[in-house]
C-alpha positions as CSV (number, residue, x, y, z in Angstrom):
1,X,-10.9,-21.0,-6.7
2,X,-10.9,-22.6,-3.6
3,X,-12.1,-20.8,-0.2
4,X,-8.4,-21.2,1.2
5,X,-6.9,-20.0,-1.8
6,X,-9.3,-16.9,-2.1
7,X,-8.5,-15.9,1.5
8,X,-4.8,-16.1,0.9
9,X,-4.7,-14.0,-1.8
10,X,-6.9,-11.6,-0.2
11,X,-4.4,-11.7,2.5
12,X,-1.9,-11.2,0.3
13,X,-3.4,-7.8,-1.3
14,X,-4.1,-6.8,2.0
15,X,-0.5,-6.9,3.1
16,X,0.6,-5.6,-0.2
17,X,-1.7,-2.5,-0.2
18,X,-0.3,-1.6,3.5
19,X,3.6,-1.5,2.6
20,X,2.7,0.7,-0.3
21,X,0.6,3.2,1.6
22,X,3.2,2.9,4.7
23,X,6.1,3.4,1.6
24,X,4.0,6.1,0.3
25,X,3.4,7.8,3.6
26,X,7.1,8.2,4.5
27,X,8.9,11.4,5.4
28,X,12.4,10.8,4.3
29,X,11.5,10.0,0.2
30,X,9.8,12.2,-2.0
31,X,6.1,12.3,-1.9
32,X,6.8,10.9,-6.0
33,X,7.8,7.4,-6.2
34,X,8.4,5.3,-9.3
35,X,7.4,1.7,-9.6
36,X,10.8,0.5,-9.7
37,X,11.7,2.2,-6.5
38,X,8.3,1.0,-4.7
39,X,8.9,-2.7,-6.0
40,X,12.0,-2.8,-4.7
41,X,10.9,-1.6,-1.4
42,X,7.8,-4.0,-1.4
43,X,9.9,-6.9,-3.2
44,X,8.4,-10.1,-1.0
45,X,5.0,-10.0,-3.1
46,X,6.3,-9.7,-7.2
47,X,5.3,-7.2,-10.1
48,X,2.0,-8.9,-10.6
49,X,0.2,-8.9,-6.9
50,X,2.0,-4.9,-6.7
51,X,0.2,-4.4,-9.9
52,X,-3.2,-5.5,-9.3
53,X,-2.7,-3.8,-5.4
54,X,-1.8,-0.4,-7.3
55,X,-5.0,-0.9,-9.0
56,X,-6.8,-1.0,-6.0
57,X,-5.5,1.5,-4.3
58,X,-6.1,3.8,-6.9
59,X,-9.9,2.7,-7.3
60,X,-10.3,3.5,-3.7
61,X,-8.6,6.8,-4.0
62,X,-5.6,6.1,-1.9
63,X,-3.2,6.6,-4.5
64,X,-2.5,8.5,-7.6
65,X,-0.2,6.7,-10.4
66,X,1.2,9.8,-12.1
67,X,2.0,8.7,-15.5
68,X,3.2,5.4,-16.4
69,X,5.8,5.8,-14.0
70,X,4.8,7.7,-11.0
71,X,2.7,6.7,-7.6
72,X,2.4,8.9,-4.9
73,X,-0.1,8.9,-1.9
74,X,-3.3,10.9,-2.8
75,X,-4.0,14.5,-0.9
76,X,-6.6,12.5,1.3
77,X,-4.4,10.1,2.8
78,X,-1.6,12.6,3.1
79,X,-4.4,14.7,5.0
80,X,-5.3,11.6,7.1
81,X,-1.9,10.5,8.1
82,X,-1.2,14.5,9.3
83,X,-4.2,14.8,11.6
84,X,-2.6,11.6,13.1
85,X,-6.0,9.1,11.7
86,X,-3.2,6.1,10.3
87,X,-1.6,4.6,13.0
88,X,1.1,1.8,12.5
């Protein structure tokens, strides 16, 4: 892979990871999301770069996929974005 191409798809997760957590963070949806519900929110980027970006996020401890179905923000980012430490 290419230098360029690397950095785009790095990029590319990087914007994807941030509409999930700012999805996931919301106050008017339920702290449980399903995938379909998040994919259709987050629909510019596909069901493969959401999938790998769920991945992520849950190795780093920013999310919790509940099930086959379920992603919701962990405790810790909840706990972050109350004391005011995410800023849009």
């Amino acid at each position: 892979m290419t230098k360029k191409k690397r950095l785009s798809r790095d990029l590319k997760l990087w914007m994807i990871q941030r509409a999930i957590m700012l999805q996931l963070l919301r106050d008017d949806h339920d702290p449980l999301w399903t995938r379909g519900e998040l994919e259709a929110e987050v629909s510019d980027f596909g069901p493969r770069p959401l999938k790998v970006a769920l991945e992520l996020l849950e190795g780093d401890c920013c999310i919790v996929l509940d099930g086959e179905e379920g992603v919701r923000a962990s405790t810790c980012a909840h706990r972050l974005d109350e004391l005011e430490l995410v800023s849009i």
